[in-house]
Rosetta silent file (secondary structure, phi, psi, omega in degrees, C-alpha in Angstrom):
SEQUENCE: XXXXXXXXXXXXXXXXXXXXXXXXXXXXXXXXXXXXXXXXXXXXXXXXXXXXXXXXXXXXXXXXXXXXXXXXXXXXXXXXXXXXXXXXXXXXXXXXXXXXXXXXXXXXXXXXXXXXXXXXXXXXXXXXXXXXXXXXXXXXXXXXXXXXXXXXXXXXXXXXXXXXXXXXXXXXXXXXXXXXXXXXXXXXXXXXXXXXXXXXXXXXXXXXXXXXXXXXXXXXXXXXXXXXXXXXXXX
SCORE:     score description
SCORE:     0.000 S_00000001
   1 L     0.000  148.808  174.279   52.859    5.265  146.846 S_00000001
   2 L  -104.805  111.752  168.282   49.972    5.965  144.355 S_00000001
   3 L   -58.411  -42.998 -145.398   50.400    9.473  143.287 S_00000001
   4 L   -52.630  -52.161  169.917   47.027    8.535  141.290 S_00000001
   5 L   -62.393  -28.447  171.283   44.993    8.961  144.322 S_00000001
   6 L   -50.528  174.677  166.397   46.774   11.812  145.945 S_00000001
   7 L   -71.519  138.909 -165.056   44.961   15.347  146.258 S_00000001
   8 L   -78.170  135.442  179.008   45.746   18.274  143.357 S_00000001
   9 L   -77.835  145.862 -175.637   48.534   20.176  145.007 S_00000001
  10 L    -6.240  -35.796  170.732   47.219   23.047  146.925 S_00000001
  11 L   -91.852  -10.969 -174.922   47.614   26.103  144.417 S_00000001
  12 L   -72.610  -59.643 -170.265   46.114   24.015  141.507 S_00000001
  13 L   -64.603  -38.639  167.402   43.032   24.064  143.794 S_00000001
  14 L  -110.242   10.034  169.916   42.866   27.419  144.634 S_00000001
  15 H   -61.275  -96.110  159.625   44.077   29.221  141.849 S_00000001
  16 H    17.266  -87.159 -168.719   40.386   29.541  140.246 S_00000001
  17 H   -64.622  -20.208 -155.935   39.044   30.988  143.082 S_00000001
  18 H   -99.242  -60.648  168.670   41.947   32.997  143.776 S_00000001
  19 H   -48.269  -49.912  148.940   41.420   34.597  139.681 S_00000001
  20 H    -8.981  -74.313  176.718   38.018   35.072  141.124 S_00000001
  21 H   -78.201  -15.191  178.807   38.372   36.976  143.806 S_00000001
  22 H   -65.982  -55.375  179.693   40.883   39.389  142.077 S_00000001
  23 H   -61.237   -0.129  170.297   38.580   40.037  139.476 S_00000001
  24 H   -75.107  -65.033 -165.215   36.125   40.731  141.668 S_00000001
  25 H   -77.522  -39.744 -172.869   37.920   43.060  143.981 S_00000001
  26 H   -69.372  -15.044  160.528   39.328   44.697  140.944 S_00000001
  27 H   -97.179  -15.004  170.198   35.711   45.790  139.511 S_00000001
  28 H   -81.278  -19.777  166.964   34.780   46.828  142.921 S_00000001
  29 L   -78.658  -19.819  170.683   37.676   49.191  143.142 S_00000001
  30 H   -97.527  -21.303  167.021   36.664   50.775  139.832 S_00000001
  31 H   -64.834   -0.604  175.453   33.233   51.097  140.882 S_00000001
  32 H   -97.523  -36.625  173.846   34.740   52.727  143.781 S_00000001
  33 H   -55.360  -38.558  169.370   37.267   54.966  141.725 S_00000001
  34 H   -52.083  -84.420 -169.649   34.244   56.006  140.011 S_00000001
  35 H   -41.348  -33.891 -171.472   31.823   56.827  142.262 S_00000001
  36 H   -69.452  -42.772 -138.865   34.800   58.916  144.354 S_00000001
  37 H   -69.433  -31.164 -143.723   36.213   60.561  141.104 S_00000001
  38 L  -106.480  145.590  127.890   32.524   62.671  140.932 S_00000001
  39 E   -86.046  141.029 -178.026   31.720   65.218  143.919 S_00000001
  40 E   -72.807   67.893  168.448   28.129   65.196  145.436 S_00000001
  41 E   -71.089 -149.343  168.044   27.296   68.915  145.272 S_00000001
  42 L  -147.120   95.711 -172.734   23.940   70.485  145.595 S_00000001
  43 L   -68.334  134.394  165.223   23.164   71.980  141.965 S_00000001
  44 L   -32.478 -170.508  173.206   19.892   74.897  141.847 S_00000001
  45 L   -63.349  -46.874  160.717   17.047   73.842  139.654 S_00000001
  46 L   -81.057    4.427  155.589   18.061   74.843  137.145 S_00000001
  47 L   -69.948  -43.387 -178.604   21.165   73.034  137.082 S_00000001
  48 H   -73.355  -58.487  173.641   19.085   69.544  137.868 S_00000001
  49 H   -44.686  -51.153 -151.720   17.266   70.411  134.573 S_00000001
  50 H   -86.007  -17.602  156.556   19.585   71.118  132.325 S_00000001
  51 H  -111.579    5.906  172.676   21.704   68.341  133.205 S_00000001
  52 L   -18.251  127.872 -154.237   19.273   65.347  134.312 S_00000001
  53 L   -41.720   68.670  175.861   20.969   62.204  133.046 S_00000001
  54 L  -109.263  -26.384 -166.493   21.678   63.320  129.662 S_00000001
  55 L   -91.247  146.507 -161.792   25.605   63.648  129.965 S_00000001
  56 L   -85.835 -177.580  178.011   27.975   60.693  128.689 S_00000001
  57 L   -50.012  -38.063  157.376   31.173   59.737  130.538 S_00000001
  58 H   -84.167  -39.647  140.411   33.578   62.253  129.278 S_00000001
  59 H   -33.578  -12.751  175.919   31.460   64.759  130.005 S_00000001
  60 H   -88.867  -59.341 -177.686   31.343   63.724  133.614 S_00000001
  61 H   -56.936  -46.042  175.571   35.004   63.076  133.901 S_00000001
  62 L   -62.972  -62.634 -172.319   35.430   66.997  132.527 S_00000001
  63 L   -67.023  -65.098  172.293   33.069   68.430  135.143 S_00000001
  64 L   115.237   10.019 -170.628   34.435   66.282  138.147 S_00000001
  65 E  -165.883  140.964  156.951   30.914   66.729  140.212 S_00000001
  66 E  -112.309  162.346 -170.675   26.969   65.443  139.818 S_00000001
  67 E   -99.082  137.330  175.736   24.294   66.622  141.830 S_00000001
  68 L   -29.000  -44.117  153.653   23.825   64.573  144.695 S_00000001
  69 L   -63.036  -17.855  151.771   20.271   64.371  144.578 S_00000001
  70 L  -125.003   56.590 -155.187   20.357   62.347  141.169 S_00000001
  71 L  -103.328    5.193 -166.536   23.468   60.648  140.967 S_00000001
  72 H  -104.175  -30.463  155.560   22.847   56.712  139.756 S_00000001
  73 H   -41.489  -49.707 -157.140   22.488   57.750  136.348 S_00000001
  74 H   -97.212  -78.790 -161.140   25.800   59.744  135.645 S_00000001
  75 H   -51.762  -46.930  155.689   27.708   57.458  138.153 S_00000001
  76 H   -65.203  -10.229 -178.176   26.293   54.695  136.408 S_00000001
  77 H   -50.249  -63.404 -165.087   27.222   56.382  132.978 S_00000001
  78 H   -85.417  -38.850  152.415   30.858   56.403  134.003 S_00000001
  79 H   -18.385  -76.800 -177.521   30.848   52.757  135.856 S_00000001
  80 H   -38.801  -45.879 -169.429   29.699   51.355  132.885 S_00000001
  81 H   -92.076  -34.060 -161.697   32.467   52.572  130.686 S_00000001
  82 H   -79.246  -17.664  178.025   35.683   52.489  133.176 S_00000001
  83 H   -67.143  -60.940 -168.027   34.205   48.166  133.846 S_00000001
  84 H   -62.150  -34.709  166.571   33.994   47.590  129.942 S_00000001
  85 L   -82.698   30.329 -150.528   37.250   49.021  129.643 S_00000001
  86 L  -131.803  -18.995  159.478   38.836   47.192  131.997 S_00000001
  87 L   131.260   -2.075 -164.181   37.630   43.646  130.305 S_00000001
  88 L  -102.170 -168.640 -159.296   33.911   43.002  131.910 S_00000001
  89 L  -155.959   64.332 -165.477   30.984   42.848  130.326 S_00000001
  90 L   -74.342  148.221  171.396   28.568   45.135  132.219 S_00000001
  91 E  -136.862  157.746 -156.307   24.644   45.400  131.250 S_00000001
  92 E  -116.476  150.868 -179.662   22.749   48.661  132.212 S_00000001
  93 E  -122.610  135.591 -173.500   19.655   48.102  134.251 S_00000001
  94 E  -131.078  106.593 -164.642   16.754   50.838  133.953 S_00000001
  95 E  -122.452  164.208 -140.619   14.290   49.764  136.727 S_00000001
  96 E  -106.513   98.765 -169.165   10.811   51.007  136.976 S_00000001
  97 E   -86.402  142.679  169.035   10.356   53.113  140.464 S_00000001
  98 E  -156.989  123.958 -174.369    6.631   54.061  141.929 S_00000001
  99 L  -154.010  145.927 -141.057    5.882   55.057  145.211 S_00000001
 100 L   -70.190  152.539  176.979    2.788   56.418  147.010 S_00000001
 101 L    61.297   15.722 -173.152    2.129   59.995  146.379 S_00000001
 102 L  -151.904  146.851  170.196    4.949   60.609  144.320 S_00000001
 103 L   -31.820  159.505  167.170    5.909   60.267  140.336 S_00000001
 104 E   -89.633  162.458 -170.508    6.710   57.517  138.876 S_00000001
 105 E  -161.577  160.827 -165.816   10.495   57.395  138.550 S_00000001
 106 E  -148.435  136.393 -165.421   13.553   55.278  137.486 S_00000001
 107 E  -101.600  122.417  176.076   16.634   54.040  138.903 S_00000001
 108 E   -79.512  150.011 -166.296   19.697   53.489  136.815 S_00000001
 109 E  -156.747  166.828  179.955   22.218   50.148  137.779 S_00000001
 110 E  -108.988  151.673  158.079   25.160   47.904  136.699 S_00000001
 111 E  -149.900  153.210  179.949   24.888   43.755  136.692 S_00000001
 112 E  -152.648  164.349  168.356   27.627   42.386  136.010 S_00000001
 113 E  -114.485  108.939  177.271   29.258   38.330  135.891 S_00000001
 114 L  -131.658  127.308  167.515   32.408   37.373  137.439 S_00000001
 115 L    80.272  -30.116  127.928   33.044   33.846  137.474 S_00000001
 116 L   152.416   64.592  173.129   29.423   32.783  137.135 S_00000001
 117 L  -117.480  139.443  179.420   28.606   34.784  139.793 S_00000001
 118 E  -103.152  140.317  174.081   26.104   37.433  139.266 S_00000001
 119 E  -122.915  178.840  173.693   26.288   41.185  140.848 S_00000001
 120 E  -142.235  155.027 -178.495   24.265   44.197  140.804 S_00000001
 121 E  -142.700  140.452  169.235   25.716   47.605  141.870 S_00000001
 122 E  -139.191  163.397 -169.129   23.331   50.616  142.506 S_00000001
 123 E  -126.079   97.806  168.612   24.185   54.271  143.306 S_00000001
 124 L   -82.136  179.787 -170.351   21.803   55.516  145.994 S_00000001
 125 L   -74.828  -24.665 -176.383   21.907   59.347  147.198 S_00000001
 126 L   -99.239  -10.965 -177.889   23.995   58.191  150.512 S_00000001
 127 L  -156.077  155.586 -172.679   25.812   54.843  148.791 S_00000001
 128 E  -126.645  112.040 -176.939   27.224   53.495  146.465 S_00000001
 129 E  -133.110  123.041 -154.176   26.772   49.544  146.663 S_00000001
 130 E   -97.527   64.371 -143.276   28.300   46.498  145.410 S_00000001
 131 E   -96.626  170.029  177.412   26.028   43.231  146.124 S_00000001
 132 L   -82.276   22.910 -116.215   25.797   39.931  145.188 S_00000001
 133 L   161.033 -142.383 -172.288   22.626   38.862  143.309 S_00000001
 134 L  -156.714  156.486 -179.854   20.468   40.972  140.304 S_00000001
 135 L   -94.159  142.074 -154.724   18.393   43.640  140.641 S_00000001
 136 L  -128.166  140.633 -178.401   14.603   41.849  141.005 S_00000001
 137 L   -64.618  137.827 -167.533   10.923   43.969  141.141 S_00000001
 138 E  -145.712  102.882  171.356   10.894   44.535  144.786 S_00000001
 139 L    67.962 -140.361 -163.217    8.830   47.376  147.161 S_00000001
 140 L   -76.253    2.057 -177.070    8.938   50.267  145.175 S_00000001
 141 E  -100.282   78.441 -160.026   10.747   48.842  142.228 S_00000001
 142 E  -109.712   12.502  166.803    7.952   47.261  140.192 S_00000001
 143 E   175.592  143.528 -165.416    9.697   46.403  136.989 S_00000001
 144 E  -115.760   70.103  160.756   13.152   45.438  135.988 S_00000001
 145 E   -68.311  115.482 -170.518   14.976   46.454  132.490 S_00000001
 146 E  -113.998  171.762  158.454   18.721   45.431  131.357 S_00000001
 147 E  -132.138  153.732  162.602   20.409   46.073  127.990 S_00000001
 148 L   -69.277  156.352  179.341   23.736   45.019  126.498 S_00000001
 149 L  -105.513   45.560 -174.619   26.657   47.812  126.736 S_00000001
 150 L   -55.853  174.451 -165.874   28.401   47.316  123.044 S_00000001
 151 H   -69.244  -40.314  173.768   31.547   49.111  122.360 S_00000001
 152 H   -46.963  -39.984  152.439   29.641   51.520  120.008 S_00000001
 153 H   -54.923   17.308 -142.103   28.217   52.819  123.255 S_00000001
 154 L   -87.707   82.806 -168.523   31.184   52.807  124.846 S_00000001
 155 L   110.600  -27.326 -159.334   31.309   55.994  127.135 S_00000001
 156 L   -73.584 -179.616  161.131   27.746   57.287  125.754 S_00000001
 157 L   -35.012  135.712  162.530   24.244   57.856  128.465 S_00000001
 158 H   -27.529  -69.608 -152.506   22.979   54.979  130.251 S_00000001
 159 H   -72.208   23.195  171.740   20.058   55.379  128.705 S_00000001
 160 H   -81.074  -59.706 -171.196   21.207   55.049  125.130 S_00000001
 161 H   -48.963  -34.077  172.744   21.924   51.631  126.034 S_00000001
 162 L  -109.702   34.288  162.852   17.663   51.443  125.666 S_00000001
 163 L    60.177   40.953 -167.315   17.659   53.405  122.648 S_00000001
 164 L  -115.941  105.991 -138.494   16.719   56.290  124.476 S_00000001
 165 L  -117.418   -9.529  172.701   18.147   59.167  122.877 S_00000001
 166 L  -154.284  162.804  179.975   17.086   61.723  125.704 S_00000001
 167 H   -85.295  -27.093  149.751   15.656   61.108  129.583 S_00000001
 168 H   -23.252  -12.985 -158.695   12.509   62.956  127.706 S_00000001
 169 H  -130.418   -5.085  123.997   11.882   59.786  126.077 S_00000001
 170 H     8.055  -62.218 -163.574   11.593   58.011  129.263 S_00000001
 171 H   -89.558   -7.606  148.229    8.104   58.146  128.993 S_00000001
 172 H   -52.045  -65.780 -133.966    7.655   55.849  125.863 S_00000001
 173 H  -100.566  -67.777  167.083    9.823   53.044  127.668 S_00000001
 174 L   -75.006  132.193 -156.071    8.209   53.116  131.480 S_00000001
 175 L   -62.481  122.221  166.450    4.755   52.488  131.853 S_00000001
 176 L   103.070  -21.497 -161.362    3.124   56.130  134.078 S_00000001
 177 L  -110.823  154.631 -175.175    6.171   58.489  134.008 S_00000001
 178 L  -141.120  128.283  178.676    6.568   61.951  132.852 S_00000001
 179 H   -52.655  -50.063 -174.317    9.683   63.857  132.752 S_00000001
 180 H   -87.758  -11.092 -171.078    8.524   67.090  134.138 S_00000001
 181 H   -62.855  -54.212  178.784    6.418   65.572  136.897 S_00000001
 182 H   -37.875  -73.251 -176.018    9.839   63.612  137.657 S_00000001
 183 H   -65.895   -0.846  173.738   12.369   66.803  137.451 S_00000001
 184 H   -66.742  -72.181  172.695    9.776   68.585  139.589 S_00000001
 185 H    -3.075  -80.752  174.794   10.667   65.901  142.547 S_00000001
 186 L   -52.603   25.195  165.038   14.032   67.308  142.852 S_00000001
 187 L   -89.665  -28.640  160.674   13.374   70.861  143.961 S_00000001
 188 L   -66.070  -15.819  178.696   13.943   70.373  147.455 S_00000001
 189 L   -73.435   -4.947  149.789   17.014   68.818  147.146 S_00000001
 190 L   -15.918  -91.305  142.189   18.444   71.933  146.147 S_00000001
 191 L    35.811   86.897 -173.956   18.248   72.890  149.805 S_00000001
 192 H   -47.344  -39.636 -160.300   21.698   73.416  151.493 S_00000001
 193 H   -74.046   -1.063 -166.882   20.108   71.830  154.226 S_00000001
 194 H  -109.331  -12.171  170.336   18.607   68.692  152.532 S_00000001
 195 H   -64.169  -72.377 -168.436   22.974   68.534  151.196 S_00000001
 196 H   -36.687  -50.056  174.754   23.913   68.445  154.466 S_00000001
 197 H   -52.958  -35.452 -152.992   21.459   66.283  155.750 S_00000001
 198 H   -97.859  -48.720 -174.920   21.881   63.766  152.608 S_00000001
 199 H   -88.713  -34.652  139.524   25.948   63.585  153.730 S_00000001
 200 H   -17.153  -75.834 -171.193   25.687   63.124  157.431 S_00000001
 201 H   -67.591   -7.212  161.777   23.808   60.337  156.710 S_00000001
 202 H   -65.305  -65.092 -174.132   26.170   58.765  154.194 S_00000001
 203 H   -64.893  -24.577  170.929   29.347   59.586  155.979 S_00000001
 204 H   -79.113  -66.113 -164.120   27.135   57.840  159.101 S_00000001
 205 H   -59.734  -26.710 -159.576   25.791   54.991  157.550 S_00000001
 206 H  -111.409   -4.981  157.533   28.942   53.892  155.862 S_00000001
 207 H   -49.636  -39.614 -140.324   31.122   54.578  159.980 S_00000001
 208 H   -76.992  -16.616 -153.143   28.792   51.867  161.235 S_00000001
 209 L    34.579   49.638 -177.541   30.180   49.454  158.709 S_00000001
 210 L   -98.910  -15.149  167.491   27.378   47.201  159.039 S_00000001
 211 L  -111.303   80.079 -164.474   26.764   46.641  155.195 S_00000001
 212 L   -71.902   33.332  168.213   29.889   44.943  153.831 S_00000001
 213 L  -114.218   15.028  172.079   28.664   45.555  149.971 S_00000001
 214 E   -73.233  156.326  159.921   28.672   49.522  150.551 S_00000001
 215 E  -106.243  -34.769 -139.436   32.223   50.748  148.846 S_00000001
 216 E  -158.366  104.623  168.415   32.011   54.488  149.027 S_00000001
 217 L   -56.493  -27.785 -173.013   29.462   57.258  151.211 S_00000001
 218 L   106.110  169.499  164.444   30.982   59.181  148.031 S_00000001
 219 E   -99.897  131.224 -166.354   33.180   62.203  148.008 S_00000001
 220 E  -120.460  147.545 -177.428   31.009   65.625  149.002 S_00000001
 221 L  -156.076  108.306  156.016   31.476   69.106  148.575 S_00000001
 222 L   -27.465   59.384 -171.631   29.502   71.986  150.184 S_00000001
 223 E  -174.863  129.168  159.389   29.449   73.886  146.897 S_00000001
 224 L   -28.052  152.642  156.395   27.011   74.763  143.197 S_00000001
 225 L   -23.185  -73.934 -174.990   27.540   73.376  140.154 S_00000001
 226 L   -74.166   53.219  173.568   29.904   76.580  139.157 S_00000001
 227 L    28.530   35.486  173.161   31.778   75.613  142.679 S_00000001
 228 L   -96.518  132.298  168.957   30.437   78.682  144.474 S_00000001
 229 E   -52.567  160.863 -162.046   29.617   77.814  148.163 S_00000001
 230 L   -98.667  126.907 -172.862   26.639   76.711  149.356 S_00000001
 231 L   -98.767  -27.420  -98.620   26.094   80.263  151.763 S_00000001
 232 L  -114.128 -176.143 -176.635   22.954   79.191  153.545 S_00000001
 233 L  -126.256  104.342 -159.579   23.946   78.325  157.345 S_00000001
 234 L   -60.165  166.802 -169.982   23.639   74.565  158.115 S_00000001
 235 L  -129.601    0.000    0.000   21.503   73.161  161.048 S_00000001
């Protein structure tokens, strides 16, 4: 028989793909560990201020909780560092948000390469989602910024990653937005009722299973910053 001509046996051929998909599943489980690790409170105002995506990854990891109502910064924060330590070679995406009647505003993201396949992962207020493709100006997304993650950054603010030494400083790097106009936004989500409201539809949306790149509705907690319950009486 001519071996020459036979077919590569069966694991030679799928091995590759098989290294593939592990690595694969294995950054979507720390993007999952992540996102779960934080609880989705509902901070006051003054809580949304004082921590608005200024704190690095250890600093996250200490407190255990983000406010719900801003979360893809901080989630991305910690994303970022638990991927790179883990062997990838994550870039932080700063994309340029504007929609009618409202501030301009900016959404923090992951991209990442496995196998020379490209993903994008974004942390909405109801999901946390792990897609195939790059994040592209779209809708309300009208411009699209990445950076490298080097190890000197290794744990620090997204937005460090853009030389951005505060989210004050924002407004140099996207064209229209201002920082108090921005943190303004967020005073209703304060609002037990806009919590409540925000995880019912998470905890729904991610039942119907209808989006197999969602990972995580998030882990939620009825409760302040300083873990005092949210007293108000839900509808």
């Amino acid at each position: 028989m001519d071996t020459a001509r036979q077919p590569p046996a069966v694991g030679t051929v799928l091995r590759p793909r098989a290294r593939a998909a592990g690595r694969l599943e294995r950054a979507r489980a720390i993007v999952r560990a992540a996102a779960e690790s934080l609880e989705r409170r509902c901070y006051r105002f003054e809580q949304v201020c004082a921590h608005f995506c200024n704190r690095d990854a250890h600093t996250l990891q200490r407190a255990g909780h983000i406010h719900y109502g801003t979360p893809c910064h901080d989630l991305a924060t910690l994303a970022l560092f638990e991927l790179a330590r883990a062997g990838h070679e994550p870039v932080a995406v700063l994309c340029r948000v504007a929609r009618w009647l409202q501030p301009v505003k900016y959404q923090c993201g992951i991209e990442l390469w496995i196998a020379g396949a490209a993903y994008h992962v974004g942390f909405g207020v109801t999901s946390t989602r792990f897609a195939p493709g790059r994040f592209v100006p779209a809708g309300h997304r009208s411009h699209v910024l990445r950076a490298p993650y080097p190890r000197s950054l290794w744990g620090a603010p997204l937005l460090r990653c853009f030389g951005l030494c505060s989210p004050e400083q924002v407004d140099r790097a996207i064209a229209g937005h201002h920082h108090r106009r921005h943190l303004r936004s967020y005073r209703g989500s304060t609002r037990p009722w806009r919590w409540r409201r925000a995880e019912r539809r998470a905890l729904a949306r991610f039942a119907r299973g209808d989006d197999p790149w969602l990972l995580t509705p998030g882990r939620w907690r009825a409760a302040r910053a300083d873990g005092s319950p949210l007293v108000a009486v839900f509808g």
